[in-house]
C-alpha positions as CSV (number, residue, x, y, z in Angstrom):
1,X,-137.3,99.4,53.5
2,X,-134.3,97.6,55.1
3,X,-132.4,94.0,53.8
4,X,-130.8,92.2,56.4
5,X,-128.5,89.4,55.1
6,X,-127.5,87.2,57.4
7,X,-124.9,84.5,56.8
8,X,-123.0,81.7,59.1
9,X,-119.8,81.0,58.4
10,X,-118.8,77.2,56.9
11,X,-118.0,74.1,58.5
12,X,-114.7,74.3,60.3
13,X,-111.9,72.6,61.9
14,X,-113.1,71.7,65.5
15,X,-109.7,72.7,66.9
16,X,-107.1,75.0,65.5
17,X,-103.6,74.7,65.4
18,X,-103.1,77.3,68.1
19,X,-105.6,75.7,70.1
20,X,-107.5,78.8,70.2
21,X,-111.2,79.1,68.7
22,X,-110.6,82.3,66.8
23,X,-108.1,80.6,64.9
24,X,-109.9,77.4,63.6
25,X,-110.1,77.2,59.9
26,X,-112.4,75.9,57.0
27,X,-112.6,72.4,56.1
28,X,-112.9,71.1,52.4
29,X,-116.2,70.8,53.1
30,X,-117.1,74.2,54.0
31,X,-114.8,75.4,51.0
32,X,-117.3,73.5,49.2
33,X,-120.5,74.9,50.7
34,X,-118.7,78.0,49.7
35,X,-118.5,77.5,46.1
36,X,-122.3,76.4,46.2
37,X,-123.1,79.3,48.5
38,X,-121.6,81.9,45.8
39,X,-123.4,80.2,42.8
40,X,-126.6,80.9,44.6
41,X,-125.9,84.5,45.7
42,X,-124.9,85.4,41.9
43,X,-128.8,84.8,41.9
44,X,-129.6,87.3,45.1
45,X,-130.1,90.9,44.4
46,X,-127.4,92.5,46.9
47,X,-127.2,96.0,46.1
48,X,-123.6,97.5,45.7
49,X,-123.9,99.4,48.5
50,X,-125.0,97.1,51.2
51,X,-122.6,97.2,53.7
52,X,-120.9,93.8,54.5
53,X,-119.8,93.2,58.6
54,X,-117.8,90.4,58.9
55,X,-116.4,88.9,62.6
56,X,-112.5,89.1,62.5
57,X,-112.1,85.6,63.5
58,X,-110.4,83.2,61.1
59,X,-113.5,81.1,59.5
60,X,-115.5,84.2,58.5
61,X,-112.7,86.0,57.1
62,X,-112.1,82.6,54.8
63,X,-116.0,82.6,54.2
64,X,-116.2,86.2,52.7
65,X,-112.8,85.5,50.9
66,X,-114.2,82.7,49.0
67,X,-117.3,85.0,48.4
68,X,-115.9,88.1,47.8
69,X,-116.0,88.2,44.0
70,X,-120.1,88.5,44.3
71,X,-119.1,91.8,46.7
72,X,-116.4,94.5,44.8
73,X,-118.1,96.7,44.9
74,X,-119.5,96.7,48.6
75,X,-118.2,98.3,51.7
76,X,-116.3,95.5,53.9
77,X,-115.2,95.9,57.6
78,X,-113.8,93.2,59.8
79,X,-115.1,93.5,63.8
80,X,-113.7,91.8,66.8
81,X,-116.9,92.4,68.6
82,X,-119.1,90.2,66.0
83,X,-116.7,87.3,67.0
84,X,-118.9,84.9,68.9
85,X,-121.3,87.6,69.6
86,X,-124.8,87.2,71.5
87,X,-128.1,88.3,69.9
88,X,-128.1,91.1,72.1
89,X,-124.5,92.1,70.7
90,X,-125.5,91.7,67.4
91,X,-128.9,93.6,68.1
92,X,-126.7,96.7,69.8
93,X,-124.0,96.3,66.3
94,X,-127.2,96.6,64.4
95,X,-128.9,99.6,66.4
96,X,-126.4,101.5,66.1
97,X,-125.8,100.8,62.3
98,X,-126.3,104.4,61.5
99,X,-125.5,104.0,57.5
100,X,-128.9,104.0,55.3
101,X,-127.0,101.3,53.3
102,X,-128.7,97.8,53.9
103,X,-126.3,95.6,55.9
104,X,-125.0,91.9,55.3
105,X,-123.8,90.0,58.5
106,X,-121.0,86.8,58.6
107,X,-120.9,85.9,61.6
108,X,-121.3,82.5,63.9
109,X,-123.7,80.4,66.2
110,X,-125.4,80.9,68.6
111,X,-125.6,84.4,68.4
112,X,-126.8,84.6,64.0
113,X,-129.6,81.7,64.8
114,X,-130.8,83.6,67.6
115,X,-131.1,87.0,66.0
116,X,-132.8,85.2,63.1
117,X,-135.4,83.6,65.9
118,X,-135.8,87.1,67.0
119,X,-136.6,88.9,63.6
120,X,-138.5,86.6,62.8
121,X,-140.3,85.4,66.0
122,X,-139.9,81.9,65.3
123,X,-137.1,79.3,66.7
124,X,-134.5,79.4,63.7
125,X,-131.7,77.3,63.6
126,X,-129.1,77.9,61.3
127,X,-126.3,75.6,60.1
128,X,-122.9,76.5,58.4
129,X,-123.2,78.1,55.6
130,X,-126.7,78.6,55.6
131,X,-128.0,82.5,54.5
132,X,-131.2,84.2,55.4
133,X,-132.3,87.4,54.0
134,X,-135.0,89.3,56.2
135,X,-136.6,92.1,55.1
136,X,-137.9,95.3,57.3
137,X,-140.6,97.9,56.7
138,X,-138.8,101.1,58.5
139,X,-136.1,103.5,57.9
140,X,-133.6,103.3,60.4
141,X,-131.6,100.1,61.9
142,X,-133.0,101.1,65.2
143,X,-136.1,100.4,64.4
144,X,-135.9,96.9,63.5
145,X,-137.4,94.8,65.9
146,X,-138.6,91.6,67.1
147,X,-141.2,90.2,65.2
148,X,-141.0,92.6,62.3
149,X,-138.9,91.1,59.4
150,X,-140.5,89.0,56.3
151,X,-138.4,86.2,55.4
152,X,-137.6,87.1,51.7
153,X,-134.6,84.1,51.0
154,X,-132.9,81.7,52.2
155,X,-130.6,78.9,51.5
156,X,-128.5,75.9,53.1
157,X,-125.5,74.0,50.8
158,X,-125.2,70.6,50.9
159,X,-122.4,69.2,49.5
């Protein structure tokens, strides 16, 4: 059994102050879809060991910072290739996943509502901030397929 956990980061500035996208940073409001967002996953069962994949750009690092008192104790890496990534990026990240640890994503739009769609085989569109937790019946990451997770949780602040 695998537990995907799949989270977009919160609402941002539309332009950054280098003018580049991979530096645009939270609003208050996403700070406070944040603090909402924790509260809720203080009520999730994320095992220790799931391993957590963040995108190196700006806005997910300041998502999992505001989160990362629900994860010590979790494995944490930052990758440039999750930044803005396609379903089919985030399907080959996945795939090639080869820890048995289950595996929480941060990441961004389109890509994360896409791969959600897919999992699930349903159009899924996800807004800042909003989590899904998909589970799989197999034992490898490369098994995981279209069609084949059950939607176990999910959630979407509103502050």
């Amino acid at each position: 059994m695998k537990n995907l956990y799949i989270l977009r980061h919160a609402k941002t500035n539309q332009l950054s102050k280098t003018g580049r996208d991979y530096d645009r940073e939270l609003l208050p409001k996403g700070i406070a879809q944040i603090q909402l967002l924790k509260d809720f996953l203080n009520s999730c069962d994320v095992n220790e060991s799931t391993q957590i994949a963040v995108s190196a750009a700006k806005r997910t690092r300041q998502t999992f910072a505001g989160l990362k008192d629900n994860f010590t104790q979790n494995p944490v890496s930052f990758h440039e290739e999750l930044y803005l990534a396609s379903k089919n990026e985030l399907l080959q990240f996945i795939w090639k996943t080869t820890s048995t640890n289950d595996l929480f994503l941060i990441g961004h739009n389109e890509g994360i509502s896409e791969l959600t769609s897919y999992f699930l085989d349903e159009n899924v569109e996800l807004g800042t901030a909003a989590f899904v937790h998909l589970q799989f019946d197999c034992d490898s990451w490369a098994e995981a397929s279209r069609g084949l997770a059950t939607l176990k949780n999910q959630f979407h602040p509103k502050p």
